[in-house]
N, C-alpha and C positions, 0 to 999 in steps of 0.2 A: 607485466603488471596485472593484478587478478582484479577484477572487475567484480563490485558487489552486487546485490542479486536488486532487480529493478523493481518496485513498490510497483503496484497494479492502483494506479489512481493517474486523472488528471493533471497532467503535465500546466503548472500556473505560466512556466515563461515561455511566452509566444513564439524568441527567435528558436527555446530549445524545442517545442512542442510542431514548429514546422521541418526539422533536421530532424526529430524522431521518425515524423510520418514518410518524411518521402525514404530515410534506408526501409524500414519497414514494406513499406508500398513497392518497394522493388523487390525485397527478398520475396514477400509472397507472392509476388507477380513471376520471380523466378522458377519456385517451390512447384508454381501453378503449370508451369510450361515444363516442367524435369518428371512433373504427375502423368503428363499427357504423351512425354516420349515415350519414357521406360515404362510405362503400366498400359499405354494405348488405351487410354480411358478419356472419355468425352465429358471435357472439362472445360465450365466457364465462369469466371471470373468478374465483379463489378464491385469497384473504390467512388465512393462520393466523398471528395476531400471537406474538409471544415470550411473552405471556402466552395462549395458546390463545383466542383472541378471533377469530370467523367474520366475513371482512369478503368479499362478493360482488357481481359483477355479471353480469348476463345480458341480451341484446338481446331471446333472447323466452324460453327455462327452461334453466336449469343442469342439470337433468336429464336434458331430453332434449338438450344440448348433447352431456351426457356419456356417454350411451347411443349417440349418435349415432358419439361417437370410440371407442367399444369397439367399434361392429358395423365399423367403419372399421378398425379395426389388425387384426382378429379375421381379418375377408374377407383384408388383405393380407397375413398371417401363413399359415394355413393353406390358401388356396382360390386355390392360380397358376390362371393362365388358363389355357384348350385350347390357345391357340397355342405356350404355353411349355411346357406338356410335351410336346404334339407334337417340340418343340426337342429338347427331354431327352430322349426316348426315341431320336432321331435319331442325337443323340452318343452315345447309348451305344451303340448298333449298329454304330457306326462304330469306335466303342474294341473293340469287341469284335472285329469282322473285323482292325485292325492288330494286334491279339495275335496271335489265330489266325495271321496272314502271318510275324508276328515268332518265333515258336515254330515253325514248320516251317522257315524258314529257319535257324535254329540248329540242327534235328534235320541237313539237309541240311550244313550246314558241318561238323557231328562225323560224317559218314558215314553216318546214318541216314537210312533213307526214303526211297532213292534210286531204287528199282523204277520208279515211275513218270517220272520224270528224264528229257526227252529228250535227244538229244546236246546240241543247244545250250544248255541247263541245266545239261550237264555241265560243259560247257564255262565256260561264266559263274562254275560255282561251283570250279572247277581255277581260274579268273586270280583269281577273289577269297580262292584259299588262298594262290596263288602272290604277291598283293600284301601276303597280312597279315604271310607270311613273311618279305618284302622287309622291311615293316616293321619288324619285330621283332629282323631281323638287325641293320639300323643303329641303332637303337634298345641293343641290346647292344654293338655298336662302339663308339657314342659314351658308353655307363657304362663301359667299357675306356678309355677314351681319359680319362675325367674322374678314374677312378681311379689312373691312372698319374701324370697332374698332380699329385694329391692325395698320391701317395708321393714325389715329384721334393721337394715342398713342405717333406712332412717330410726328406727326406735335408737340405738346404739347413739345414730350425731346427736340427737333430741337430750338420752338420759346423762350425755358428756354436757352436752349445754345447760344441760338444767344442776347440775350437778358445778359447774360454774361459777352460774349466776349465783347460787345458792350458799356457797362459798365466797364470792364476793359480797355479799352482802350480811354475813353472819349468819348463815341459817342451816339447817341441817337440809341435805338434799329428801327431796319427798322421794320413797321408794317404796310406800305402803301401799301393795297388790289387793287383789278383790280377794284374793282367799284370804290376807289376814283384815280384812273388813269383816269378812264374815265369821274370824274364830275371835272378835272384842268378849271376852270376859262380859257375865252378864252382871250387872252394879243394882243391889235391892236397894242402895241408901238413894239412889238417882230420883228424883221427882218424876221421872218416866215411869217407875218400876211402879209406882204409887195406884195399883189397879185394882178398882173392884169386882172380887171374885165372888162374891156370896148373893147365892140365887135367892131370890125374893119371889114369891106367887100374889096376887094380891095388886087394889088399886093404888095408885101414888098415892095417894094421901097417907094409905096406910104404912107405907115405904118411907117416909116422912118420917113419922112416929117412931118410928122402928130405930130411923138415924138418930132422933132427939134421945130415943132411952136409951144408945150405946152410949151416948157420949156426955 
């Protein structure tokens, strides 16, 4: 009979959940004692059952098994080796010197601490101002250029909406540009046009007179 494969949960019935544990509790009690012949490895074993029940096995004491794996995690917790902090003190010294490099060369790029500077240092740090500028310039170009896109975009949703509205409500869409404001046809019959152009020399009053005998 082929046996299905066992769910890895909580066993609910108590009589089945104590007839799992104790075959279990023997296989690996077994498992534990077959590790320790054929491999001669120093092995120990500790079962705390559901009901606090001490089940153990030891190749030769659980005690000193257990002492043995305390001074064992203790040494590799707190006691690295000389070669690894030889390591560690290396790296830091070496983190230390790229600071120090990294902080004089930004005092040097703000114009600090240049006394010492020789020409060609000058020089070095003049193309590395003159690249970041380069940078910075296209860099600005091309947020001008995405920014102009970005108003084209709106003009476009703006002259569909208004071109819309203007349609829903019977009207012609408004599309008259400032060039054709500025080529309107000039109109002499317009009460705008009505200017007087003829020079007069002379006091008002006389300017007066002048208007009563034209007219």
């Amino acid at each position: 009979m082929v046996r299905g494969k066992t769910q890895m949960r909580r066993i609910e019935n108590a009589t089945s959940r104590q007839v799992t544990f104790s075959k279990r509790r023997n296989g690996l009690l077994k498992k534990a004692f077959e590790l320790s012949v054929l491999c001669d490895a120093e092995v120990a074993l500790i079962i705390f059952s559901p009901r606090g029940k001490l089940y153990e096995f030891a190749s030769s004491s659980t005690r000193e098994t257990i002492e043995r794996y305390m001074r064992h995690s203790k040494d590799n917790r707190t006691k690295p080796t000389e070669q690894n902090m030889q390591h560690l003190k290396t790296e830091a010294a070496n983190m230390v010197k790229k600071i120090e490099l990294l902080e004089a060369s930004r005092r040097k790029l703000l114009g600090q601490g240049l006394g010492s500077c020789t020409l060609e240092e000058l020089q070095q740090i003049e193309q590395q101002l003159e690249r970041s500028v380069s940078s910075v310039r296209a860099r600005k170009t091309q947020v001008f250029k995405e920014h102009i896109e970005q108003l084209k975009e709106k003009e476009k949703v703006l002259a569909a909406e208004n071109a819309r509205l203007s349609e829903k409500c019977g009207m012609q869409p408004w599309k008259r540009s400032n060039e054709q404001k500025e080529n309107i046809p000039y109109d002499e019959s317009s009460p705008s046009s009505d200017v007087e152009t003829e020079l007069f020399i002379g006091p008002p009053e006389g300017r007066t007179k002048c208007y009563l005998k034209q007219s």
